[in-house]
BATI-354451 format. One record per atom (N, C-alpha, C): residue in one letter; x, y, z. Coordinates in pm, whole numbers, plus 50000, padded with zeros to 5 digits. Example, Ala and Ser with C-alpha at 12.3 -4.5 7.8 and 13.67 -1.06 7.14 Angstrom:
! BATI-354451
A513194943150780;A512304955050780;A513204967050780;S512854977550708;S513674989450714;S512905000350787;
//
This chain:
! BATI-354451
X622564926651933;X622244939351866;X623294949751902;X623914955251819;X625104968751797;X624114980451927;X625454981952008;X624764994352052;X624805007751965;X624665021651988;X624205032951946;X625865033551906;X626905033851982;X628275040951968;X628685030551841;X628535016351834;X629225008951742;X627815014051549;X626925013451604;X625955016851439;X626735032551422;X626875038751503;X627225055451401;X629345056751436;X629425043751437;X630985044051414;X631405045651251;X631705056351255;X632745060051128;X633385052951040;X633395050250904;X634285037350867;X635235047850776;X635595056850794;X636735066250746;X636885074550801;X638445074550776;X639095080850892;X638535101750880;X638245105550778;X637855117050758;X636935118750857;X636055109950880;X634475112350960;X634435106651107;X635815107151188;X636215105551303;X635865121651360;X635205120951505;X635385132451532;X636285130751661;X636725148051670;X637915150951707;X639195143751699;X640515144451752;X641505144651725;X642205150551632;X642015162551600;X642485173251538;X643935180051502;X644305168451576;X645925172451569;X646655158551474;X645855149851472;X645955136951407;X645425132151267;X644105140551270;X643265137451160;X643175150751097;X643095153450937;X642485161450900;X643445166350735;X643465177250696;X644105179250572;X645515182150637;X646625174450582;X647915173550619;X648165168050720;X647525163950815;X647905154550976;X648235142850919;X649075138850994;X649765125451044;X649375114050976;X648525110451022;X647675095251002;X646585102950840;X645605107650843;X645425114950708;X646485109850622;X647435117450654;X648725116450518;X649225099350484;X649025091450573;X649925079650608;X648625069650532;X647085072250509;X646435068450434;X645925071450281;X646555082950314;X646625092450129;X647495086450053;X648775083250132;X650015076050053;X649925061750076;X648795052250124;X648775044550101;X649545032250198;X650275039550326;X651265035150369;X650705035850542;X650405023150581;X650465023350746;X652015016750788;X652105024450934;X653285018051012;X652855013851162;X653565004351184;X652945000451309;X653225011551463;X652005013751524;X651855026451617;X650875021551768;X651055024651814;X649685029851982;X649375039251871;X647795037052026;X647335043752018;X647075050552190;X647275058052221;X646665058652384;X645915069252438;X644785068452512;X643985078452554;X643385078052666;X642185080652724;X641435071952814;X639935070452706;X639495061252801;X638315053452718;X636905065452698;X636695054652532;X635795068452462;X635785078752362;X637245077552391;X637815091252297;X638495085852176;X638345077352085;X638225069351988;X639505063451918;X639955056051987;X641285048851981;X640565035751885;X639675027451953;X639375017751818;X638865018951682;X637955033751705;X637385038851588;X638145040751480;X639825049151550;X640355050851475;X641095040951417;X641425032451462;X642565017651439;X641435010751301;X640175011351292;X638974999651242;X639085012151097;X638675023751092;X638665036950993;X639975032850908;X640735031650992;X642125028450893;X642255013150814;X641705005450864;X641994992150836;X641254990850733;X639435002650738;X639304999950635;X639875006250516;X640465016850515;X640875024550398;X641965021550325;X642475012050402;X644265006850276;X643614988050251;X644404989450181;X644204971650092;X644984965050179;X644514960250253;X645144953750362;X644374939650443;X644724930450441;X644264921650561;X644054929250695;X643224924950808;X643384929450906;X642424920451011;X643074920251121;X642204911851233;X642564922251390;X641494918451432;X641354922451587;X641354915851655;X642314917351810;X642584904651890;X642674918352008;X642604911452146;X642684914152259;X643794909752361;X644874915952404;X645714912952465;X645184903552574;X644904908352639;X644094897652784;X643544883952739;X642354885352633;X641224876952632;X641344864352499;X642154870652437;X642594861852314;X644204854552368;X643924847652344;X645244834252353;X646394833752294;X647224824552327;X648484825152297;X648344817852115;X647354809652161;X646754802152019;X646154811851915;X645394821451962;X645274829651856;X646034840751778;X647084841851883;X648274853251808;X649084839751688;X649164829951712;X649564819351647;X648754819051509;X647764819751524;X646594816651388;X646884826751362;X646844846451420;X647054856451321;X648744857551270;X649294850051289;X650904850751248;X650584836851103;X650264832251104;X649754820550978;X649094823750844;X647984835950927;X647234841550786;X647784850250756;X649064862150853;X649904870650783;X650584864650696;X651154855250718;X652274846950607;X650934838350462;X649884841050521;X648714837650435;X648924850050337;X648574856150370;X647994866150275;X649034878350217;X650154875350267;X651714881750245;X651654892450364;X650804895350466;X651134905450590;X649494906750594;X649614912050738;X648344915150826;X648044928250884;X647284934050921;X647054945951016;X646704939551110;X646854938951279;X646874934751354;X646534945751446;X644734947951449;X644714960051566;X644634950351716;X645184956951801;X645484948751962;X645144957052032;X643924954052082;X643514965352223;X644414958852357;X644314966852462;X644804966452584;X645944960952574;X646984963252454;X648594961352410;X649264961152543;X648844970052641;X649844971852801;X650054956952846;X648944953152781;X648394937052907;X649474926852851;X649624928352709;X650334913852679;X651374907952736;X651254898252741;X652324890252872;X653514882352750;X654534879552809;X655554881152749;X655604869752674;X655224858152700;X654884843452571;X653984849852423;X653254857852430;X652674865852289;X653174876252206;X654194885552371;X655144891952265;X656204887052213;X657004874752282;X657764865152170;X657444857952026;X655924861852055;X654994853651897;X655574866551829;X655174880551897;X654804889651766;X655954899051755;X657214897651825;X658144908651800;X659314902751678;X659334891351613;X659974888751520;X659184893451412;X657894891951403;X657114893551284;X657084908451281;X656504915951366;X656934929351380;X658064936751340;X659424928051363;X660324930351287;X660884931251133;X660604916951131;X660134919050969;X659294921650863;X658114929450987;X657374936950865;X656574927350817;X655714916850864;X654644906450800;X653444913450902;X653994917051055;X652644922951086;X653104938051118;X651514942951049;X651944964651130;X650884963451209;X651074966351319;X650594962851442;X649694979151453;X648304979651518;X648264989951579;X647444987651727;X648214988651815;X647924985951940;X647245000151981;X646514996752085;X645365006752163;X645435006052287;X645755018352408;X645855010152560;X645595027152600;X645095024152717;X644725031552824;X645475042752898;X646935032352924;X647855034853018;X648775042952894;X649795052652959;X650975055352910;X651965047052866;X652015045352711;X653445035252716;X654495036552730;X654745045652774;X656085051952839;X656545044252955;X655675041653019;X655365034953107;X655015018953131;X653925017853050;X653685003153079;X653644996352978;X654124995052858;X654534989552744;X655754984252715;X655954970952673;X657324961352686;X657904972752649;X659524977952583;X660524988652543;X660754980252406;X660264968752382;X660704961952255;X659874963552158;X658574959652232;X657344962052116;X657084977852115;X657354988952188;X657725002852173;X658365012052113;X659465002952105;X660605009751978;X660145005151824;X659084994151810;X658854995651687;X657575001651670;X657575005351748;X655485016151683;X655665029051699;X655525035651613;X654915052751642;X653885055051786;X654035063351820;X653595063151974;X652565079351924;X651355075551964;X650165091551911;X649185090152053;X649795104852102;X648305100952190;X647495109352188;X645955101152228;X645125108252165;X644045121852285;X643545128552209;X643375136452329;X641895137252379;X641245143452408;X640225137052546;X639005147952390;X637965144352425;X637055150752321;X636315165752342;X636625175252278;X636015188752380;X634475187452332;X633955199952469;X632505198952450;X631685200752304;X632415204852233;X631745212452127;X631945194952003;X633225187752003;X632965174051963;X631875165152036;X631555167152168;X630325156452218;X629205166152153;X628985175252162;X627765182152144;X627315179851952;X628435179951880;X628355178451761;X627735162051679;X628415151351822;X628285140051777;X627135135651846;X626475146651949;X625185140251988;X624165146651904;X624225160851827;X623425163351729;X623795151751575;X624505144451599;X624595140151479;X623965128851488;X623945120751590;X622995107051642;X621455110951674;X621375121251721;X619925125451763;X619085131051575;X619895131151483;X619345133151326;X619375117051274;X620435109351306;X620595096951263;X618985085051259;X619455074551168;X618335064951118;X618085057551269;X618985057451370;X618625051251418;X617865052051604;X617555069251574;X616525072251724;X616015077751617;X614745068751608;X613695077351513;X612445082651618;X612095094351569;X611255101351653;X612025103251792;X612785108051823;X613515111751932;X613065130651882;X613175131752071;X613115148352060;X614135153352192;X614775160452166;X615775159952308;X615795175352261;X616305185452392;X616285199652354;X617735205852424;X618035216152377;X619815215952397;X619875213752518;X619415217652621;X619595216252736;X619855204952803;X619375191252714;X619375174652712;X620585178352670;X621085181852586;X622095178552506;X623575179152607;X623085191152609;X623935197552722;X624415192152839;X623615187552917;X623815177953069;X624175167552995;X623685160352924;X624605148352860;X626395151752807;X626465158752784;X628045166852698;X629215171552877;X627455172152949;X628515171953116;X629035161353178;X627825155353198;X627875137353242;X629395132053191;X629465134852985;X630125123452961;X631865127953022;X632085140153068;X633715144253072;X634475137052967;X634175138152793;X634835135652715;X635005128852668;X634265115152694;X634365099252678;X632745099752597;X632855099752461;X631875100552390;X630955086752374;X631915074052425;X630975065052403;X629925063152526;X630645072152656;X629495068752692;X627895083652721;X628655089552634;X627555102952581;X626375092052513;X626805083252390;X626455076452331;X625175068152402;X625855059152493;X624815051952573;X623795058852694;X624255071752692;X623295078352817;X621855076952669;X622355086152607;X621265089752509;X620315078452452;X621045065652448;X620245053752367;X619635048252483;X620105048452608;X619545049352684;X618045056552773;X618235067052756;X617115075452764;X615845071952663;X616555070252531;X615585068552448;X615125053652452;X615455045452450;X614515030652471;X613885026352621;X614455042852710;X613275042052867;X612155050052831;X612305059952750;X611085068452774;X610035060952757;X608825067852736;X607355065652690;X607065072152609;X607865081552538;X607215091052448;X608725098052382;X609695092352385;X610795091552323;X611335109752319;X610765115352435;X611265130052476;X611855131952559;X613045133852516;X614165137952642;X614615149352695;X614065147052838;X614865163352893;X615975159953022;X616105173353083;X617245170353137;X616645165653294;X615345172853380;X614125158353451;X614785147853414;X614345138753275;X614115127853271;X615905121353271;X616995127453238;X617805121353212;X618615118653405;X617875130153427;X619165130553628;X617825116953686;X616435114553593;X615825102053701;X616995087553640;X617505088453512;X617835076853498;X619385076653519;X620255089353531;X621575087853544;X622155088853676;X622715081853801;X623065087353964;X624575094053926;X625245095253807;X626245095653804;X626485115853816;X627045122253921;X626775136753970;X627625141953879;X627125156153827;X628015163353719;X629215166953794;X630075163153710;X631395169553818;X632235175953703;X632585188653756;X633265196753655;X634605194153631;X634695189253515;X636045188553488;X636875191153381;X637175205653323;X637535213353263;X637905199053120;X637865203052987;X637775192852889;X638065198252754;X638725206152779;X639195216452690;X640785209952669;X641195217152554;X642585211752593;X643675208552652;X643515221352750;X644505222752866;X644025221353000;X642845217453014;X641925215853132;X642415206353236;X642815195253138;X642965185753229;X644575187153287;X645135189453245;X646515195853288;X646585207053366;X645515215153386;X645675225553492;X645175217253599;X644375210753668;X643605205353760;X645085199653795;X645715188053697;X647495183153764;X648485195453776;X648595204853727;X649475217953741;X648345222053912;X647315224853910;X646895228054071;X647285219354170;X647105207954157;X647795199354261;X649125201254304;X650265201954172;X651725205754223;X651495217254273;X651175224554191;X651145241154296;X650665240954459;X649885236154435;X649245233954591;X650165227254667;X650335215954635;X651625207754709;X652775216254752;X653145221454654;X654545228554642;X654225241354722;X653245248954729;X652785260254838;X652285247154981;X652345242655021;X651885235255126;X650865238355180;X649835238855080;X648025238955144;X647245230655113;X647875221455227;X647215208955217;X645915206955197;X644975212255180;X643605213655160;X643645214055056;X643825223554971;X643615231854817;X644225218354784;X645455209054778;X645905198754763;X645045184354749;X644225181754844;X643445170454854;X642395171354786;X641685189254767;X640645191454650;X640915188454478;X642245190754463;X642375189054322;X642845171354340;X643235169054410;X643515153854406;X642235145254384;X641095152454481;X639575146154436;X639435149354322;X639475159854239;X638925159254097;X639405147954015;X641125145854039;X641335134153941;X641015127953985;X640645121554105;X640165104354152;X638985104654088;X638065118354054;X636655115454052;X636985112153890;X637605121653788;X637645117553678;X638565105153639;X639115101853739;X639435082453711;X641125081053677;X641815092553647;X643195092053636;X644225091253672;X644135078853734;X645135073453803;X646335072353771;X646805071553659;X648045070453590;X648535081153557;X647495099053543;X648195106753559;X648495114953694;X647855109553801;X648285115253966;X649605108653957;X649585094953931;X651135087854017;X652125093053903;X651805100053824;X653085103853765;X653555116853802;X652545128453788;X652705138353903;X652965139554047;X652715128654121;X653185129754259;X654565118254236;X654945115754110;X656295110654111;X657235128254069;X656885132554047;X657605146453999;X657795148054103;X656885153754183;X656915166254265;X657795160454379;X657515147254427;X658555141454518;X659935142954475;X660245146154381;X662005147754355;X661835164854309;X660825167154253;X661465185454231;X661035197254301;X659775194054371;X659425199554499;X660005195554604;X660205182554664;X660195177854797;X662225178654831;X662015166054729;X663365168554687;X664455161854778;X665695170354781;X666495167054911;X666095171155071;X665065181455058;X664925181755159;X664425169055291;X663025163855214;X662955149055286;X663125136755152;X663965130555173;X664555123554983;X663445109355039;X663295107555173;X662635096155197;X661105093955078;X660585103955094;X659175108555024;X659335096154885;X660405095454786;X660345092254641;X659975077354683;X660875069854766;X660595053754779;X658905053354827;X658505062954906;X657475061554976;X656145065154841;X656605074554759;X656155071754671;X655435062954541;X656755055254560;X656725043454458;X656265029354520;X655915030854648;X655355018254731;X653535025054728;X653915034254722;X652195042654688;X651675039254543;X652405040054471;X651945037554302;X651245023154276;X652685014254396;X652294998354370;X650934994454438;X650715002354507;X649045003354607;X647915005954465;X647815017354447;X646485021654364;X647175008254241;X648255005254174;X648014996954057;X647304979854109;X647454980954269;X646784967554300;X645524968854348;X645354979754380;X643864982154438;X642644991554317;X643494997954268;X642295004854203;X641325010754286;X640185020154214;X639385026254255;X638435019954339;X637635020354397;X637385034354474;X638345036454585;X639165020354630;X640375019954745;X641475028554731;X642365030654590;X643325039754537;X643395052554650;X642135058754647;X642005071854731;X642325073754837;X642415059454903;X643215060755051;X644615062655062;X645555053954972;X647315057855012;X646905069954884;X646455073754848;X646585090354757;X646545097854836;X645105093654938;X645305108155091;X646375108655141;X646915094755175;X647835094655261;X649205105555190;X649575102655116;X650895107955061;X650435120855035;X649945129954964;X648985139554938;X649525150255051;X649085142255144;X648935151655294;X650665149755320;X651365139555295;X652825141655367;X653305148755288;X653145149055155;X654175157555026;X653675170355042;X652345176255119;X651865192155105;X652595198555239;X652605190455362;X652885190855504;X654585189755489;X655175185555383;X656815180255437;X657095192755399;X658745193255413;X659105205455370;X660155204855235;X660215217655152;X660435218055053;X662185221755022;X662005212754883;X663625219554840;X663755212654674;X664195225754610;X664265224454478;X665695228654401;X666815222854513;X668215223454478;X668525216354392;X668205201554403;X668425190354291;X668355190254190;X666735200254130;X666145201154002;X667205216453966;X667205223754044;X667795236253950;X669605237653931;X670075222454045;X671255221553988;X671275216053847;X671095200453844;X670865198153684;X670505206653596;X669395213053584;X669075221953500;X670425232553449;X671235237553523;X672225243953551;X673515236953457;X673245228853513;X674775214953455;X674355212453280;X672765209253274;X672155208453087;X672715220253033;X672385230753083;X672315245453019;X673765246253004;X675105242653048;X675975247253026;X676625234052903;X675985223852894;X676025212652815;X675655218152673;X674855223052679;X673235225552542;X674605242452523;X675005248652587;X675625259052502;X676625257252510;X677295246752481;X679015246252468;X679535245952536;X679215250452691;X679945253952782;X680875239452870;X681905235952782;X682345222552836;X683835223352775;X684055207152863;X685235208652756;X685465192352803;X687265189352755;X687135172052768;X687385168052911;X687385156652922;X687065147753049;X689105146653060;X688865154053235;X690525158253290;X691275138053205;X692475141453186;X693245128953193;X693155121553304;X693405125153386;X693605112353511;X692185104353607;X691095108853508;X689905100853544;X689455097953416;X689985093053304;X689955084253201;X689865074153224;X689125066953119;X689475051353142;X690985047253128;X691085038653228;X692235032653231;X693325041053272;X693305052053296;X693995060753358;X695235054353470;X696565058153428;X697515054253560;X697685064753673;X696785078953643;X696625087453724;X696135086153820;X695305077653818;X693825079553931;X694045076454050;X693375083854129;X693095082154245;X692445072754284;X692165063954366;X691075055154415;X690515057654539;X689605068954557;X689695074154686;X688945062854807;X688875051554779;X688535041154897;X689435040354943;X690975038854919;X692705037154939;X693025051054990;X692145062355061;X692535073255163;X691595076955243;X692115083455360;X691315080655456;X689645090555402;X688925087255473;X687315093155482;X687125088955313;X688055082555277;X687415079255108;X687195091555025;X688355100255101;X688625112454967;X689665116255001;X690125120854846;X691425120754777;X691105132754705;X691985148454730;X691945154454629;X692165154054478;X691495154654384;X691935152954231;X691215161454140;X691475162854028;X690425171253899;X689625162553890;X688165166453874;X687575162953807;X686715165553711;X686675179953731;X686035189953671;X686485190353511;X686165190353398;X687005195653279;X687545208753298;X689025209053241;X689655224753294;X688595235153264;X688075237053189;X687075251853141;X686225248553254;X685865240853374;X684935242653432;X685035240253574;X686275244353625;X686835242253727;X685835251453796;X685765245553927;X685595260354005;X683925262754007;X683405254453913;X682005258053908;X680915251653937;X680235255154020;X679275251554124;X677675249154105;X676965236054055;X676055237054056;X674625235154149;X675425227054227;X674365224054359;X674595236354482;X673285239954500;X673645252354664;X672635249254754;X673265244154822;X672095235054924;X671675245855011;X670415243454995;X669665250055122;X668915247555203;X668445254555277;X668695258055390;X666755245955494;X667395233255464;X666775224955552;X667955211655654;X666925206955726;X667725196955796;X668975185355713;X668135179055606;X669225166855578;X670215176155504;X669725186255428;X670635193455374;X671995203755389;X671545210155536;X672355209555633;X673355199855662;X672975189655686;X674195173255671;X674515174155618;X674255175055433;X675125169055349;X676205183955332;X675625192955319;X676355207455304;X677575202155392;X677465199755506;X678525198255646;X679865188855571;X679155179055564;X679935168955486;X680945171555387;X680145178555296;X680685184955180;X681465196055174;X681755202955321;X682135213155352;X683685208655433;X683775200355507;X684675191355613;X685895184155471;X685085179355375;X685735170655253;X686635182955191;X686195191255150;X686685204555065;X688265209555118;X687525208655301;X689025218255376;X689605207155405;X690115195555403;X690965187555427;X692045187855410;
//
């Protein structure tokens, strides 16, 4: 039997709620079914917030074949059978949940066909594909991600199920509505199952917010769900980090562990280790990335331990943001002209060059600067320990 979220799933894309930046008169995907025309795309979000709804809405609305397969759970044999009925039926829609997962014998099935356009793929995943998506099967999909559902979409889609054929005689009062629209932090399917839930426990099919905290242990935890919500809670963490209060630091770090986003902490505490921390302790970035490989093998609820751990060294170390505002410095004079050509005697193939391994300390005065930019200085190291070293270094090389 269909649970509550799959019977009031949408079969057009118009009657998707939220994603508002995707769906609607003139958006993106809208337009790409008006004209009749899908291209193969992700989809990515976290779970709930209607990545299959939307992939199934579309499949039905164009004249199209289409099958659903599962990266993980479906076989090497079955990407085989959907590559047979594409050439069956002259091309396929091919929606692929958990696309991150596919292992590389299935994307050799599907990146020729992909190529030539027999399958338009629309893959669905969790994770960032920026990140964890082959770069092959990436460059051929439109990349949309989708965004988390605000209160006023759960609240809309739980008045719309609580009118629906299928909680008949249900009575729930906003205040139900409400603690449910808290519970779900944005993930509507499982708004969905609190409610169908409630309703096939009661005795009298009346729901309040009593009856819903006896059947739910899961504690309201506030977590801003608005558009920019969830990005301030990661903007508080760097701030905190970057002011070194380590406390205020480990509090916003609990909010994301509690709301489950693991993939967006390790990308933020991959920042801040190079544009906060920086040169000052450079050790931090490796120590970092041996931290990432922890939570991707451990997962929750373990994750939270090397998160404390680093958390507390990146708020406690000390800071330096020379690295980031030199580059920045070096773009800006790139982006306004400010350049010119690459000196002659460090050309390729150059009979000028220096080889400064062939003098002593392995430097050799020479240009290297383009003439218009002699003289100009973008790194100014300050004023910590390793940086001190390298300044020294760099200072000893200069007066030679």
């Amino acid at each position: 039997m269909d649970n509550l979220a799959i019977k009031l799933r949408p079969k057009k894309l118009c009657d998707v709620i939220g994603q508002r930046h995707l769906i609607g008169e003139g958006k993106i995907l809208t337009n790409l079914i008006k004209n009749g025309k899908v291209m193969s795309m992700i989809l990515y979000g976290k779970p709930g917030i209607g990545k299959t709804t939307i992939a199934l809405a579309i499949a039905n609305e164009i004249d199209m074949k289409h099958k659903v397969l599962n990266a993980v759970i479906n076989t090497k044999k079955d990407f085989d059978i959907a590559i047979e009925e594409a050439k069956m039926y002259g091309g396929l829609l091919l929606i692929l949940d958990e696309i991150h997962r596919l292992n590389k014998d299935k994307q050799d099935i599907l990146l020729p066909h992909l190529e030539s356009g027999l399958i338009t793929l629309i893959g669905m995943t969790t994770s960032n594909p920026y990140h964890k998506i082959n770069p092959a099967i990436r460059s051929r999909c439109h990349i949309f991600e989708l965004k988390e559902h605000t209160d006023e979409d759960i609240i809309y889609a739980l008045h719309k199920a609580v009118k629906s054929e299928f909680l008949d005689g249900i009575e729930i009062d906003e205040d139900a509505i409400k603690y449910i629209m808290n519970l779900s932090s944005g993930d509507l399917r499982y708004a969905y199952s609190l409610l169908e839930m409630a309703y096939y426990t009661s005795n009298d099919k009346k729901i309040t917010v009593d009856y819903l905290k006896n059947i739910n242990s899961k504690p309201i935890f506030f977590h801003d769900n608005s558009e920019d919500g969830h990005y301030d809670v990661l903007s508080a963490l760097q701030k905190s980090i970057r002011g070194s209060d380590v406390n205020a630091s480990l509090h916003y770090l609990a909010r994301l562990i509690e709301a489950g986003d693991l993939d967006s902490i390790c990308r933020r505490l991959n920042v801040i280790a190079y544009e906060d921390i920086g040169l000052a302790n450079p050790s931090v970035g490796p120590k970092i990335d041996a931290v990432i490989n922890s939570v991707e093998r451990l997962g929750l609820p373990e994750a939270r331990i090397p998160l404390s751990n680093i958390v507390i060294e990146l708020a406690l170390s000390p800071k330096s943001n020379s690295a980031y505002l030199a580059i920045d410095k070096a773009l800006n004079d790139i982006r306004s002209g400010n350049t010119s050509n690459v000196p002659n005697n460090i050309k390729t193939n150059s009979k000028d060059y220096k080889y400064p391994h062939d003098y002593p300390n392995h430097y050799v005065k020479q240009q290297y600067m383009p003439d218009k930019l002699i003289g100009k200085e973008y790194y100014i190291a300050q004023d910590n320990k390793y940086e001190r070293v390298l300044k020294d270094i760099y200072d000893k090389l200069k007066n030679m």
